[in-house]
N, CA, C and O atoms as a printed pandas DataFrame, in Angstrom:
     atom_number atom_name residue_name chain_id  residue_number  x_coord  y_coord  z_coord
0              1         N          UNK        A               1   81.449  -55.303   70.100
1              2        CA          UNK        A               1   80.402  -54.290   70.149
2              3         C          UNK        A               1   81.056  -52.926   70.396
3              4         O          UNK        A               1   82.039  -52.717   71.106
4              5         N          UNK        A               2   80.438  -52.147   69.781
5              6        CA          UNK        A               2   81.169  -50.592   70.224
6              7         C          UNK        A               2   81.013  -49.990   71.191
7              8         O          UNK        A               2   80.120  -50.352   71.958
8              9         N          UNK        A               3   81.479  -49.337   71.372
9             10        CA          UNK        A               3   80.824  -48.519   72.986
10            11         C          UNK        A               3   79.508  -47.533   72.668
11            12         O          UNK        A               3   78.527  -47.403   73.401
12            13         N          UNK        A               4   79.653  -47.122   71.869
13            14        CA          UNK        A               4   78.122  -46.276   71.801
14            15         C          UNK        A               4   76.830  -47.549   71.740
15            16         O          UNK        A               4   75.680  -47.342   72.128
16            17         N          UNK        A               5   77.251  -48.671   71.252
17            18        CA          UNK        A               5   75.951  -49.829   71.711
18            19         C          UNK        A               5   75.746  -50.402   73.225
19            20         O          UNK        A               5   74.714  -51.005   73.517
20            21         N          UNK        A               6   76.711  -50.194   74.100
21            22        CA          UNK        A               6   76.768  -51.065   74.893
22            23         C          UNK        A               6   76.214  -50.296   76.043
23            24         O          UNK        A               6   76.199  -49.105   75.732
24            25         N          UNK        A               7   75.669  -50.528   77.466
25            26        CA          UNK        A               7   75.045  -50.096   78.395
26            27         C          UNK        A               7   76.181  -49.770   79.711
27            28         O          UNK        A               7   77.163  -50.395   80.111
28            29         N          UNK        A               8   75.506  -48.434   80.172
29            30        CA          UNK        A               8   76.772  -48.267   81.387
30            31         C          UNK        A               8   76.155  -49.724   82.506
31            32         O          UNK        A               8   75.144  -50.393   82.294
32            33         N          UNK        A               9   76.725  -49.817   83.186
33            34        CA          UNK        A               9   76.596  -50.989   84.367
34            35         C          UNK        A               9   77.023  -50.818   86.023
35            36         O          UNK        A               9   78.150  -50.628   86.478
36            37         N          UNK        A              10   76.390  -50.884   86.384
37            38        CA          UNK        A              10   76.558  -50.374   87.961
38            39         C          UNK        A              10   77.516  -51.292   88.141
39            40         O          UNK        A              10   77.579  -52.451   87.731
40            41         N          UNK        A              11   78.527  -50.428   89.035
41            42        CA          UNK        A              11   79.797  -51.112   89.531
42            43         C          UNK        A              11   80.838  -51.300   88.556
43            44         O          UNK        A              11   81.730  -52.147   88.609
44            45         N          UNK        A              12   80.663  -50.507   87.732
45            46        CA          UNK        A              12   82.267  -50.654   86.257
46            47         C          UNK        A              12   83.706  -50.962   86.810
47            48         O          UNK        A              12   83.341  -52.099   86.510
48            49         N          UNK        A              13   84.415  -51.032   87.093
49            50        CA          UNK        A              13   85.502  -51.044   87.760
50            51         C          UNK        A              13   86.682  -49.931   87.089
51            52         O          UNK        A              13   86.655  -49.624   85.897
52            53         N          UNK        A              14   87.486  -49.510   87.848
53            54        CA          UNK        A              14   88.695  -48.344   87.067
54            55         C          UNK        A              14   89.525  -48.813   86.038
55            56         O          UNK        A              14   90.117  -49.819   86.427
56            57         N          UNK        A              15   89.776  -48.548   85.051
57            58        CA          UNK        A              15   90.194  -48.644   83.546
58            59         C          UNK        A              15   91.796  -48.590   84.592
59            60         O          UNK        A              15   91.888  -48.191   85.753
60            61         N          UNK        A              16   92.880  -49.122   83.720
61            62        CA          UNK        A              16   94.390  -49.091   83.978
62            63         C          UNK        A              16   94.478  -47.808   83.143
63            64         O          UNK        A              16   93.569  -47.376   82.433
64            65         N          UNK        A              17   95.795  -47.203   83.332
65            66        CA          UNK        A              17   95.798  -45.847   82.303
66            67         C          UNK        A              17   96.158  -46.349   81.264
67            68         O          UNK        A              17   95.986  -45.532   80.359
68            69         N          UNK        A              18   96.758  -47.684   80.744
69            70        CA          UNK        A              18   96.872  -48.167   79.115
70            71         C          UNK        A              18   95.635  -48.484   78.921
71            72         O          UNK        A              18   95.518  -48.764   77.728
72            73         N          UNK        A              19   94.731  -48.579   79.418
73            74        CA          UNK        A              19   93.439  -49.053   78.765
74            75         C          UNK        A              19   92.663  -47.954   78.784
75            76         O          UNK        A              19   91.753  -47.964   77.955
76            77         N          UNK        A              20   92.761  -46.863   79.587
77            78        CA          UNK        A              20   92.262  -45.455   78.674
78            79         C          UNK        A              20   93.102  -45.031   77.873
79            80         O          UNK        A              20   92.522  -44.399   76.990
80            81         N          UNK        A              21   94.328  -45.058   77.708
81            82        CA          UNK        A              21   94.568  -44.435   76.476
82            83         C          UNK        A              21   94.621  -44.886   75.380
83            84         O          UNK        A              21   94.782  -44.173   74.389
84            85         N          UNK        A              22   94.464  -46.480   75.328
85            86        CA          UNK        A              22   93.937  -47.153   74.049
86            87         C          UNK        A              22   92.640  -47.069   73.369
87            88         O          UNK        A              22   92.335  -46.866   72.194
88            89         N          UNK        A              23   91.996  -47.271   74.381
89            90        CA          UNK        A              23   90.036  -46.584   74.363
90            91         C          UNK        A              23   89.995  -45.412   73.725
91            92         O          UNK        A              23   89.217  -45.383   72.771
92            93         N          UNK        A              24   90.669  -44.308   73.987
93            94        CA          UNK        A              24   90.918  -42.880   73.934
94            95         C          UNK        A              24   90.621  -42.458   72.063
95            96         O          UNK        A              24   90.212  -41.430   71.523
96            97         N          UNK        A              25   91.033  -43.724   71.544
97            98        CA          UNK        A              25   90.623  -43.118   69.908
98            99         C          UNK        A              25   89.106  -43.612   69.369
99           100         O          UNK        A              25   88.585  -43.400   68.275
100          101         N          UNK        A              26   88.673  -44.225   70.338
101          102        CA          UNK        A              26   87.349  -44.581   70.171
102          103         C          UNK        A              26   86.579  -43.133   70.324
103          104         O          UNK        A              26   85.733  -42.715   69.534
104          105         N          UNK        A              27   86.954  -42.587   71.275
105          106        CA          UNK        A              27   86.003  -41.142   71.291
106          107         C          UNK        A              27   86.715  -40.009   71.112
107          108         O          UNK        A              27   87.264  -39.356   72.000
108          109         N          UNK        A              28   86.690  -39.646   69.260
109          110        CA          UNK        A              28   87.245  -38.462   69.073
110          111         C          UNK        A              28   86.946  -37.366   69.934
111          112         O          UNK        A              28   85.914  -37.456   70.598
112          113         N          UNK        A              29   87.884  -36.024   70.082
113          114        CA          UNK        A              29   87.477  -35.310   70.727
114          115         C          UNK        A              29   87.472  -35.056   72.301
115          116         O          UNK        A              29   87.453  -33.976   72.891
116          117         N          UNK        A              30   87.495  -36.501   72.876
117          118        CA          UNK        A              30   87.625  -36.330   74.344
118          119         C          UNK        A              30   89.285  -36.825   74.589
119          120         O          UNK        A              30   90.090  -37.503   73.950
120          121         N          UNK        A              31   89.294  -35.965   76.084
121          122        CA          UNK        A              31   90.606  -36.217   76.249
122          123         C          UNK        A              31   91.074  -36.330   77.995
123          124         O          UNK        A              31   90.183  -35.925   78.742
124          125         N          UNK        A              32   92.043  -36.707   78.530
125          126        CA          UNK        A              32   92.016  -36.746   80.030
126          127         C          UNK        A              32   92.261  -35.575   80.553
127          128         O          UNK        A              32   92.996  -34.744   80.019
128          129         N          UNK        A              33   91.628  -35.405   81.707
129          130        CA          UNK        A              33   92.180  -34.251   82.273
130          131         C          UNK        A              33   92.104  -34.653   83.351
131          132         O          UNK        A              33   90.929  -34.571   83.708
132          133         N          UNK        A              34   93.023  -35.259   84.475
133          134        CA          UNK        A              34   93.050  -35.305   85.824
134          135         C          UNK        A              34   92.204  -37.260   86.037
135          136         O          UNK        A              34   92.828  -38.157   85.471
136          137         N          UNK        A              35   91.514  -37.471   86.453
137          138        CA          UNK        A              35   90.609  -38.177   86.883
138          139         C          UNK        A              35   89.584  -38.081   86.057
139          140         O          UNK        A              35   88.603  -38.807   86.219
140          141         N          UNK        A              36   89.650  -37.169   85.043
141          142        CA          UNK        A              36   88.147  -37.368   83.959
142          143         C          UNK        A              36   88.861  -37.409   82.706
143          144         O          UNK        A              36   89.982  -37.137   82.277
144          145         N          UNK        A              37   87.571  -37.934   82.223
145          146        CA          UNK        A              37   87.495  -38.158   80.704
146          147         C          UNK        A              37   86.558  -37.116   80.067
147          148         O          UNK        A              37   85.354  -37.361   80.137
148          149         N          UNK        A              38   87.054  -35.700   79.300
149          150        CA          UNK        A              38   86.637  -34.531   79.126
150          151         C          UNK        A              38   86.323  -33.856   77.437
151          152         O          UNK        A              38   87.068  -34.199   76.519
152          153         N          UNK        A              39   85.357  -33.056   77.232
153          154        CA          UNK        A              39   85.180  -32.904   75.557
154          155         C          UNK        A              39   84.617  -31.586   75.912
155          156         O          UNK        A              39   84.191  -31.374   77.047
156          157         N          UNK        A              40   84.602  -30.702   74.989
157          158        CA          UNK        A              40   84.099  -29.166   74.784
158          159         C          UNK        A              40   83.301  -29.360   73.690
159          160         O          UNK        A              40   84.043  -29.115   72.739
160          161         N          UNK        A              41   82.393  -29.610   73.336
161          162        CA          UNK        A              41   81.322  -29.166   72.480
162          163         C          UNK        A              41   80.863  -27.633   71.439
163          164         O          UNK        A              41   80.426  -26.646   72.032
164          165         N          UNK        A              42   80.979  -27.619   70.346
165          166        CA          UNK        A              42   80.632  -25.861   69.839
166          167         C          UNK        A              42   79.491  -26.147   69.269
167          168         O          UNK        A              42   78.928  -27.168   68.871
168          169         N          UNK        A              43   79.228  -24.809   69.324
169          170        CA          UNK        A              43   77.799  -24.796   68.504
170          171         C          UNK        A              43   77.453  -23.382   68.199
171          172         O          UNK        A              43   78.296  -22.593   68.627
172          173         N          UNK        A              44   76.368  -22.800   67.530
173          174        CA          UNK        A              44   76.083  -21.166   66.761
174          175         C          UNK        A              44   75.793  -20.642   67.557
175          176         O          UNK        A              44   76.427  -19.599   67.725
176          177         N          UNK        A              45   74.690  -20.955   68.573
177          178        CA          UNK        A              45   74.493  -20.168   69.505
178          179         C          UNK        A              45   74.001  -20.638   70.671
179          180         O          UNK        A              45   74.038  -21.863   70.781
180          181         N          UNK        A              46   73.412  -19.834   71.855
181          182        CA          UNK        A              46   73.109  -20.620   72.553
182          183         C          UNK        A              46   72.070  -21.508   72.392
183          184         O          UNK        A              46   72.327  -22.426   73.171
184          185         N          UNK        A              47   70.755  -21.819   71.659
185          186        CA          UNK        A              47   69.359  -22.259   71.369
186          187         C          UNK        A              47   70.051  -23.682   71.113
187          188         O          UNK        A              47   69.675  -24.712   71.672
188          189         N          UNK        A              48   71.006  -23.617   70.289
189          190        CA          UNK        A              48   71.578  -25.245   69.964
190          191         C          UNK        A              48   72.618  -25.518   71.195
191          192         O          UNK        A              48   72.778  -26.720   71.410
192          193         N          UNK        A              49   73.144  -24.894   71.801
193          194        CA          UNK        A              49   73.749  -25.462   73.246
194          195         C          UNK        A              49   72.622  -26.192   73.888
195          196         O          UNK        A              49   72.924  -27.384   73.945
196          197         N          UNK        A              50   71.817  -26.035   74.235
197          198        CA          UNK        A              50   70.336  -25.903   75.251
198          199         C          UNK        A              50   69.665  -27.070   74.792
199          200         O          UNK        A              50   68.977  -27.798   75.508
200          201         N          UNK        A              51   69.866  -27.216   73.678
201          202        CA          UNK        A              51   69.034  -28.305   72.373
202          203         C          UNK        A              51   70.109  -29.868   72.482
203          204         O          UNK        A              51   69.712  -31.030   72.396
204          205         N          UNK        A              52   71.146  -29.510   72.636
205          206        CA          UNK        A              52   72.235  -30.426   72.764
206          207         C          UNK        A              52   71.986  -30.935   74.604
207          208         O          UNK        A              52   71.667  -32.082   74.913
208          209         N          UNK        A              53   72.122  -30.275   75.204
209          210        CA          UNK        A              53   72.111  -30.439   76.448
210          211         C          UNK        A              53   70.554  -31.162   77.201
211          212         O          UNK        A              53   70.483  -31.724   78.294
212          213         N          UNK        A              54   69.415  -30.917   76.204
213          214        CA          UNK        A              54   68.456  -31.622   76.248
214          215         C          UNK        A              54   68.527  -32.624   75.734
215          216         O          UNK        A              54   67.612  -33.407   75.990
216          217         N          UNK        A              55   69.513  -33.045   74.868
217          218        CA          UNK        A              55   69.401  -34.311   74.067
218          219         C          UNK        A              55   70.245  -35.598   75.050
219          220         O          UNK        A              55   70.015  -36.786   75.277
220          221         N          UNK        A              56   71.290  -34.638   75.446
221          222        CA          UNK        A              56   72.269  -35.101   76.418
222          223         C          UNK        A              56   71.861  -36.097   77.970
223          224         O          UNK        A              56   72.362  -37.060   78.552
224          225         N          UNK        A              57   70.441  -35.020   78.200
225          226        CA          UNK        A              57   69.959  -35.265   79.450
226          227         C          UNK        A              57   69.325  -36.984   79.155
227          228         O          UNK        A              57   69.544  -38.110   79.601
228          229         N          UNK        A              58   68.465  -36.363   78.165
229          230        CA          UNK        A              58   67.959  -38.240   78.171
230          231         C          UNK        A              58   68.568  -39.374   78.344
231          232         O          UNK        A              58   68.165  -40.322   79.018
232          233         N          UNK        A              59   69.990  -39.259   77.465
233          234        CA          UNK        A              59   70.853  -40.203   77.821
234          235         C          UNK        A              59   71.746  -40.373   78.993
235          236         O          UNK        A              59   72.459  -41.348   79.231
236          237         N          UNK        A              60   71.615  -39.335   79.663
237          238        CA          UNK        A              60   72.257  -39.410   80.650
238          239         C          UNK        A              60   71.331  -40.023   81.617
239          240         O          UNK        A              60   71.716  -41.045   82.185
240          241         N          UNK        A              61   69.838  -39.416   81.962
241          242        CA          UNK        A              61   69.403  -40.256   82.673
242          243         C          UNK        A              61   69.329  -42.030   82.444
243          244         O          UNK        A              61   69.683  -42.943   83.190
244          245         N          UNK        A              62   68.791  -42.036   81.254
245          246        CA          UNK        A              62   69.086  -43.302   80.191
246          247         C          UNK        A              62   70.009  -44.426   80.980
247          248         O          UNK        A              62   69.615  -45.398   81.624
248          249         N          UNK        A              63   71.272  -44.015   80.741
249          250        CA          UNK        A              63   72.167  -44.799   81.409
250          251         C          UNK        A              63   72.953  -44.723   82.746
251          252         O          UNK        A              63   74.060  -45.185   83.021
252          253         N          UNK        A              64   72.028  -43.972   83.546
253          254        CA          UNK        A              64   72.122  -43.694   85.352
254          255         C          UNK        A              64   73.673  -42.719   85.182
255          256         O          UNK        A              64   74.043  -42.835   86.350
256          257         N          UNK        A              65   74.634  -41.976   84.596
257          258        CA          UNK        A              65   75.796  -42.062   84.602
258          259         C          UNK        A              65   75.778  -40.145   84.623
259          260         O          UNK        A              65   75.212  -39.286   83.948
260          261         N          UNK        A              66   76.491  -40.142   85.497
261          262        CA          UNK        A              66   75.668  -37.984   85.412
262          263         C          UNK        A              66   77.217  -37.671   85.160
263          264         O          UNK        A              66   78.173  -38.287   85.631
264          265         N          UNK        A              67   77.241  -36.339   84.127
265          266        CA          UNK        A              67   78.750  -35.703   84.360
266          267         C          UNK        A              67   78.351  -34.709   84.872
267          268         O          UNK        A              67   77.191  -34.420   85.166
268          269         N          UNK        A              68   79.789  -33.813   85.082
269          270        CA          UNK        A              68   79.605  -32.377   85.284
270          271         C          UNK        A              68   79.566  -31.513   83.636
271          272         O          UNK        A              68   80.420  -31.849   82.814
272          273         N          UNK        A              69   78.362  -30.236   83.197
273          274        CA          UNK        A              69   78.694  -29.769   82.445
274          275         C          UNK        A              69   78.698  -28.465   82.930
275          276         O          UNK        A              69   78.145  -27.880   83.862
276          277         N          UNK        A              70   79.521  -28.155   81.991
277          278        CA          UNK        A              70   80.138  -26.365   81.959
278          279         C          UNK        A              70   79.364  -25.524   81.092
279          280         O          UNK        A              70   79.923  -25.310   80.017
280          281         N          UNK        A              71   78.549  -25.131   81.200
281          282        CA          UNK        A              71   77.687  -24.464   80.083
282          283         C          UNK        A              71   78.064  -22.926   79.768
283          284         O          UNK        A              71   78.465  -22.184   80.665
284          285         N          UNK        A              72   77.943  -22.595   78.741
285          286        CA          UNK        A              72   78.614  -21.368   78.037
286          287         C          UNK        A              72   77.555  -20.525   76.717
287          288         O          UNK        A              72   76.519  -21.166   76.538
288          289         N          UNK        A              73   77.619  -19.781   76.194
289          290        CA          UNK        A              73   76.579  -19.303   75.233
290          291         C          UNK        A              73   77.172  -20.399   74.200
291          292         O          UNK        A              73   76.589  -21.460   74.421
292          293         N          UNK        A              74   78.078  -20.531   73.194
293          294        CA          UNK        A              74   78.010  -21.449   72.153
294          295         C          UNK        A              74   79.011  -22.850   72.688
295          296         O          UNK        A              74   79.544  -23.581   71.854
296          297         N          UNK        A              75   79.116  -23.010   73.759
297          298        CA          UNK        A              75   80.253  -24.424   74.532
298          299         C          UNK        A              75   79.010  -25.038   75.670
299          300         O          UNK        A              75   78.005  -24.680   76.285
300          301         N          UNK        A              76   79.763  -26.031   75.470
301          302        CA          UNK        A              76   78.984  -27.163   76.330
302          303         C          UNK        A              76   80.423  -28.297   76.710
303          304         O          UNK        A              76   80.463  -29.442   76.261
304          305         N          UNK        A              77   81.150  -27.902   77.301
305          306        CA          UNK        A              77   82.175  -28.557   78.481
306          307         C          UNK        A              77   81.562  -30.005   79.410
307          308         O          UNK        A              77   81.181  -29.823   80.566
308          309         N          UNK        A              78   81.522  -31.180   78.891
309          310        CA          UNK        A              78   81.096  -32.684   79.389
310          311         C          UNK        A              78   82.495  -33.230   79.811
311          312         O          UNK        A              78   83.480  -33.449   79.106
312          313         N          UNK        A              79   82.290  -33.412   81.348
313          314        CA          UNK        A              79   83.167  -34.717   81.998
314          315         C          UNK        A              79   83.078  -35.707   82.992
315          316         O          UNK        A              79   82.648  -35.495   84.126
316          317         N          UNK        A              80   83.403  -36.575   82.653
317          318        CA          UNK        A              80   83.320  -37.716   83.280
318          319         C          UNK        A              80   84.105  -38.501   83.712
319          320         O          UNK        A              80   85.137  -38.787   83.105
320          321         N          UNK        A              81   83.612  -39.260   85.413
321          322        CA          UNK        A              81   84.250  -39.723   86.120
322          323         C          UNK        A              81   83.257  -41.094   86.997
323          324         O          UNK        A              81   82.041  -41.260   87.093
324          325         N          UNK        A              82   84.010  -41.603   87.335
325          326        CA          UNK        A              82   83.230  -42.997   87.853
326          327         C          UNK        A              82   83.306  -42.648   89.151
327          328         O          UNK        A              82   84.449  -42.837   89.566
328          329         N          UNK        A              83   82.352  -42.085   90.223
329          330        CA          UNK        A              83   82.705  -42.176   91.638
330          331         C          UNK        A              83   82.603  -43.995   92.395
331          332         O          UNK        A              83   83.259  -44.326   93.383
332          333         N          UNK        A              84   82.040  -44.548   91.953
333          334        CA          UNK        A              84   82.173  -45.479   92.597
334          335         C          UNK        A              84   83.086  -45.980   92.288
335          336         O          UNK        A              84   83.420  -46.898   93.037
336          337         N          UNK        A              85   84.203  -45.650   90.804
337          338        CA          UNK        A              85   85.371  -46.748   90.620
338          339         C          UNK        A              85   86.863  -46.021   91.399
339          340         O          UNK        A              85   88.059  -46.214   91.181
340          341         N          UNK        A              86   86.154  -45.151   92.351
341          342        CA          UNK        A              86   87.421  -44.233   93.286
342          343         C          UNK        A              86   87.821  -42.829   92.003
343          344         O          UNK        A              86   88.915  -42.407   91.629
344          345         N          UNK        A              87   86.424  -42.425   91.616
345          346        CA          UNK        A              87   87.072  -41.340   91.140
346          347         C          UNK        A              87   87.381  -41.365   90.133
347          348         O          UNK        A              87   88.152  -40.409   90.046
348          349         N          UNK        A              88   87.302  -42.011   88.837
349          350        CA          UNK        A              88   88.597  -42.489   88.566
350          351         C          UNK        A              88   87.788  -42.551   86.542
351          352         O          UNK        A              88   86.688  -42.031   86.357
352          353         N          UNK        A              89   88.362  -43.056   85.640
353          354        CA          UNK        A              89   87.696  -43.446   84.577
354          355         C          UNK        A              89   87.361  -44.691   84.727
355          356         O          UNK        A              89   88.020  -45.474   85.411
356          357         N          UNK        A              90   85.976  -45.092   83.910
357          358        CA          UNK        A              90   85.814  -46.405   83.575
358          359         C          UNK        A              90   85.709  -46.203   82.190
359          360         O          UNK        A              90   86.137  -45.386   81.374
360          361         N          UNK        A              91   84.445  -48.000   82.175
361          362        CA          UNK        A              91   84.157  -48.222   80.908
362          363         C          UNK        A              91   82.942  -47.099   80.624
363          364         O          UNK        A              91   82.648  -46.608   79.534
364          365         N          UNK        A              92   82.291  -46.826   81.997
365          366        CA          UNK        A              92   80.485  -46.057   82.062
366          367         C          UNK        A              92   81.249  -44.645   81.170
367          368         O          UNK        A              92   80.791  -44.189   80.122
368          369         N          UNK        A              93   82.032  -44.317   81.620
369          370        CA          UNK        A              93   82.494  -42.848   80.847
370          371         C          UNK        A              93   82.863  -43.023   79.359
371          372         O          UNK        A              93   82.545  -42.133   78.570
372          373         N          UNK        A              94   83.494  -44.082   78.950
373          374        CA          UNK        A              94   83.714  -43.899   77.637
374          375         C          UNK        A              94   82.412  -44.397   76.840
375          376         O          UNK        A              94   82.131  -43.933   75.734
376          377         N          UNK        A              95   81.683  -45.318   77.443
377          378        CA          UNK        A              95   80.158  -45.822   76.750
378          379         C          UNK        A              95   79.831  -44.511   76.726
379          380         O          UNK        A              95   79.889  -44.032   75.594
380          381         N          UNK        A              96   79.358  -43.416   77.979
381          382        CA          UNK        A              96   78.737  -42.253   77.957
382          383         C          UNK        A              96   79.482  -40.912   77.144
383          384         O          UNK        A              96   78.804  -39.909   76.916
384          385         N          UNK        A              97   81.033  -40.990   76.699
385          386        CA          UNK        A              97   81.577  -40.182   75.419
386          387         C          UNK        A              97   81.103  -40.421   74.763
387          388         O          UNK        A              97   80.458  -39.588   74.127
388          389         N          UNK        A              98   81.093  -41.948   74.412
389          390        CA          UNK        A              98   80.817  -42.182   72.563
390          391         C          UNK        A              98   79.478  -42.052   72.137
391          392         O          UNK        A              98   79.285  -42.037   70.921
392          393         N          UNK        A              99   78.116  -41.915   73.222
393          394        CA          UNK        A              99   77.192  -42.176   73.022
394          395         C          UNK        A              99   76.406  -40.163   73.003
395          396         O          UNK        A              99   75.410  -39.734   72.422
396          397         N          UNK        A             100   77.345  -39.495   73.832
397          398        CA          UNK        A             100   77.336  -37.801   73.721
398          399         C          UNK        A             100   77.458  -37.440   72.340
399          400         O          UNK        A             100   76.722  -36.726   71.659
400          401         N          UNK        A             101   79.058  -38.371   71.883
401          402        CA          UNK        A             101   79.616  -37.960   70.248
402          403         C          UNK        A             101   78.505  -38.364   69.644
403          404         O          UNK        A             101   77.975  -37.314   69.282
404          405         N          UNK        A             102   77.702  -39.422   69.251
405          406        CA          UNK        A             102   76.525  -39.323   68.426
406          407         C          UNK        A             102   74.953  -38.407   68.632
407          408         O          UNK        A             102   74.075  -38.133   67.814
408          409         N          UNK        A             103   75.076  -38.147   69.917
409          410        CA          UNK        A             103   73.990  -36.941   70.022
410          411         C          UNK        A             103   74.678  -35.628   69.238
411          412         O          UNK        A             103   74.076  -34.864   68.482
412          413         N          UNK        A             104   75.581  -35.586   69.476
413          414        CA          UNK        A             104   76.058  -33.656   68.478
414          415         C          UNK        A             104   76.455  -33.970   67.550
415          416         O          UNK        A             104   77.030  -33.066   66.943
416          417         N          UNK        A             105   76.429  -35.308   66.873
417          418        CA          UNK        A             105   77.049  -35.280   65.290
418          419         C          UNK        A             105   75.486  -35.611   64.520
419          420         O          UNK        A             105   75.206  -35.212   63.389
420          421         N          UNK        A             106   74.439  -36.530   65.519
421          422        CA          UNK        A             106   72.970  -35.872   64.861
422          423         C          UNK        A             106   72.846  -34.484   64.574
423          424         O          UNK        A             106   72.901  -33.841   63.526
424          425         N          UNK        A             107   72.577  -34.033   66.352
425          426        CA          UNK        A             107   72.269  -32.406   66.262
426          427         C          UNK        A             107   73.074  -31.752   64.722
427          428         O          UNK        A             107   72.549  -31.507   63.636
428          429         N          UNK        A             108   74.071  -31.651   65.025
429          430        CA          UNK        A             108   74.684  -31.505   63.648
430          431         C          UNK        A             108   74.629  -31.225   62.302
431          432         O          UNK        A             108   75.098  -30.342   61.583
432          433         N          UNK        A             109   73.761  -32.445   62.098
433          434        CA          UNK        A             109   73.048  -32.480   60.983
434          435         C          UNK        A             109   71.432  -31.977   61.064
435          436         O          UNK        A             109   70.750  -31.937   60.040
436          437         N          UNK        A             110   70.991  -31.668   62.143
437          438        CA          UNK        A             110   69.742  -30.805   62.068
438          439         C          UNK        A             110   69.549  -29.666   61.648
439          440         O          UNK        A             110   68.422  -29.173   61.696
């Protein structure tokens, strides 16, 4: 199953760093930075930042899993981290990349 099908799950446990960086081509675009798993988003202006970030929210509540975003007039900065797996990446972050990457490659096409 892919990760954009599959559900985050309370209690994920911390990914080894070979198993994020094998995962890592599953979600174009994102990349590590520190303890997160991180993507910058573009867009024309701000109305489609705002539009993205509403689309974002559903799924985020959706699958209990919150990042931090960085909001900007045409950027939208998403990262993610597992606090209960010590901080750290799981599986909940890359389900919740791959499932972001298909909200802005819809938007996209709107």
């Amino acid at each position: 199953m892919n990760l954009q099908e599959q559900q985050c799950r309370e209690g994920a446990p911390a990914m080894t760093p070979d198993d994020v960086l094998a995962t890592l081509a599953q979600v174009p675009g994102w990349g590590v930075e520190g303890h997160h798993l991180a993507s910058v988003f573009k867009f024309r202006d701000f109305h489609e930042t705002m539009a993205f970030i509403d689309a974002l929210a559903v799924m985020i509540h959706e699958q209990d899993h919150h990042p931090v975003l960085t909001v900007s007039f045409k950027h939208c900065k998403v990262s993610y981290t597992t606090h209960s797996a010590g901080n750290t990446i799981s599986t909940n972050d890359f389900i919740s990349a791959a499932r972001a990457n298909a909200i802005y490659a819809a938007r996209a096409g709107a």
